[in-house]
N, C-alpha and C positions, 0 to 999 in steps of 0.2 A: 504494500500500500504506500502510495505517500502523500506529503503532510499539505493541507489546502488552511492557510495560517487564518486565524480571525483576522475580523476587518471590513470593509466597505469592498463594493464593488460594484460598475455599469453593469446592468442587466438590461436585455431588452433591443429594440431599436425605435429610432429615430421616425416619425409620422416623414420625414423625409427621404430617409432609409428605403422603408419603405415602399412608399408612393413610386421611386423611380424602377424596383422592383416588379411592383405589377405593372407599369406600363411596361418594361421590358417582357415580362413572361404572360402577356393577355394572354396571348393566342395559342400559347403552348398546349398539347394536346395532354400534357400530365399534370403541366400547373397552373393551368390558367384560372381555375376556381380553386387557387390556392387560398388561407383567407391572411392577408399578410399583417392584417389589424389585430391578429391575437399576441401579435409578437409587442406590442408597443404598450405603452409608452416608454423610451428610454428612462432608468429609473437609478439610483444609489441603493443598493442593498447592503443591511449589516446582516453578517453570521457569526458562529461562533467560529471556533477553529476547528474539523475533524479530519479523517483518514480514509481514503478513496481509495479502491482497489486500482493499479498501475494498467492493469488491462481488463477487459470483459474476463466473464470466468468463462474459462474453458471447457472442453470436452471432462478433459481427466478431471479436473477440480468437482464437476459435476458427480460424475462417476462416480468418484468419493462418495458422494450426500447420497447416494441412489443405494448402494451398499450398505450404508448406515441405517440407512430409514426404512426402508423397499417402496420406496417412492415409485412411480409408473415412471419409463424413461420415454424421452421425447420420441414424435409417432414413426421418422424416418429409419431411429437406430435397427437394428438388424438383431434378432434375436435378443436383444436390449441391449446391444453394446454398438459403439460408434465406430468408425469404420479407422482398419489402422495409418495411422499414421498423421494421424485428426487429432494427437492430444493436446495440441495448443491452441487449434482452433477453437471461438466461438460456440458457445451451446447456443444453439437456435432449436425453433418452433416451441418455445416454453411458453405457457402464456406468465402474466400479471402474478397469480396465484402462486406459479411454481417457481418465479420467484423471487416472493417474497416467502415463500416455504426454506427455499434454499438459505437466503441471506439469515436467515431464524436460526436455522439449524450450524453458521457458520459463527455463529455469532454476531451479527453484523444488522443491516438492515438495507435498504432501497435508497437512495438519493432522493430527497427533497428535489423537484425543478430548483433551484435556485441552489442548493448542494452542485448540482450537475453541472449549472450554465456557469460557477464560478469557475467549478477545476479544469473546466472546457476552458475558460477565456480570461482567466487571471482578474488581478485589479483592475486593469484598464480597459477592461469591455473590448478585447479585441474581435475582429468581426470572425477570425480562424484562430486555431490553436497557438499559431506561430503569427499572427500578424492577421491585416488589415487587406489583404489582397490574395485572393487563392493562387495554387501554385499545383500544377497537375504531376508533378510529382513529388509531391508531400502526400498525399493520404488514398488512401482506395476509394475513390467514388467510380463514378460512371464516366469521368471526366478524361482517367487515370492513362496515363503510359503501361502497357501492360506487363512492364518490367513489377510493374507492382501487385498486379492482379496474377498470382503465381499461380495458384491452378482454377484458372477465368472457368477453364469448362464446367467444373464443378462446383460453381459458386453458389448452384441453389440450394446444394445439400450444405455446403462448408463453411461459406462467407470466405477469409484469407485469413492467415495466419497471426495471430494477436501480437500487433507489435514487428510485422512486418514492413510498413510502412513507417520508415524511422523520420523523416518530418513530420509524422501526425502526432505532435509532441505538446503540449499544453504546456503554462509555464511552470507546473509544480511537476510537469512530469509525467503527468496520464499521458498515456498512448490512444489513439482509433478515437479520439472523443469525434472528430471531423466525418469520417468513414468507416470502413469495413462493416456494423452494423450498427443498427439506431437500437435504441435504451432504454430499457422501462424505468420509470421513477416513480416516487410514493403519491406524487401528486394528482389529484383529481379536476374536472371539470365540476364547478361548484353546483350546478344547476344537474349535474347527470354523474352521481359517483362512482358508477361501471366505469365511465371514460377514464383513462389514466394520462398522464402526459407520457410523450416518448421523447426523446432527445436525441441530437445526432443524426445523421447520414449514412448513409448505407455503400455498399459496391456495387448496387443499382441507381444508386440518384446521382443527379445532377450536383455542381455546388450550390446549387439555390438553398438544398437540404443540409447541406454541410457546413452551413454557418452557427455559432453557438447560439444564438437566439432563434432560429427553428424552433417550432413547436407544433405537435400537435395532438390529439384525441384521438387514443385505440380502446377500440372492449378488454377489457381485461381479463376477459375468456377467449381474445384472439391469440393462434399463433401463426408465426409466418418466418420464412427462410431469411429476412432482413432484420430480425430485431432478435437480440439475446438484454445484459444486462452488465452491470456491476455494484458492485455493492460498496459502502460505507460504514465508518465508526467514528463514534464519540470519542475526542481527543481520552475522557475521563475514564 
């Protein structure tokens, strides 16, 4: 894990931000009814100080919790094991529940939104991990050189390798917060508590997704080949 210090921090984006946003991606056929006014108002946030796991948990880390508990293992694995050579990949198709089941049993818990979009974007509300301007090879998006996308063909079962794209680096040191897979966190849609926020970008989206203020609303009984998780702790 590492240490995401107390403190203030830009949250959010700019009604400027933005505005320039959807006029560029009206017409797009995946974002054009994106909705870019959940992301705003740019804001100061204070937290306390806690401990972020360095990458999504893995295949193996999962494995673990599945042996301990006799948890159901996700629906793709193969006689309930994941296929070899996958232990550092991404657990995907987990829903909401499984985990926050997991982070329970690790001791740990789900990222707060505003937990997530710090360790993603440091104090200065940068708009990527590393800075203010994306960079197609720093992170696994859809964007990517496929020197980064190491096994492209199977990214619907795998996502990439945690921490294989070593500019997708935040300033405390999280890895993938940009790409590889988007993120379940504790936080809820106030008006609909099924909905969960998700965070992050995927190695199917655009950078539009990959910025740390994305945001958006999944069931928390969904699962899907683009979203795993990471977990958090209490400095104390």
């Amino acid at each position: 894990m590492v240490l995401t210090p107390e403190g203030e921090f830009w949250m959010g984006a700019s009604k400027e931000e933005v505005q320039q946003l959807a006029e560029q991606y009206s017409g797009h056929r995946m974002y054009g009814t994106y909705r870019f006014d959940w992301e705003t108002p740019r804001r100061k946030v204070r937290l306390k100080g806690f401990y972020i796991d360095r990458t999504e948990v893995t295949n193996r880390q999962y494995a673990r919790y599945l042996k301990a508990t006799g948890a159901k293992p996700p629906m793709h694995w193969a006689n309930g094991s994941y296929m070899k050579g996958l232990d550092d990949f991404p657990v995907l198709y987990v829903t909401w529940n499984d985990a926050q089941a997991y982070a329970k049993w690790a001791g740990k818990r789900l990222p707060t939104e505003e937990e997530w979009e710090k360790a993603a974007r440091g104090p200065d509300g940068l708009i990527f991990p590393w800075g203010n301007h994306f960079d197609v090879d720093k992170a696994a998006t859809a964007d990517s050189d496929l020197r980064l996308m190491g096994h492209a063909l199977c990214n619907s079962s795998s996502a990439n390798q945690t921490g294989h794209a070593p500019g997708d680096k935040s300033p405390y040191g999280a890895m993938d917060m940009a790409g590889n897979v988007r993120e379940w966190t504790s936080s809820s849609d106030p008006e609909h508590p099924s909905m969960k926020v998700v965070k992050g970008g995927s190695w199917l989206d655009l950078n539009l997704v990959a910025r740390g203020s994305h945001r958006e609303f999944v069931n928390k009984f969904f699962k899907s080949h683009v979203i795993g998780f990471r977990c958090v702790k209490d400095l104390d």
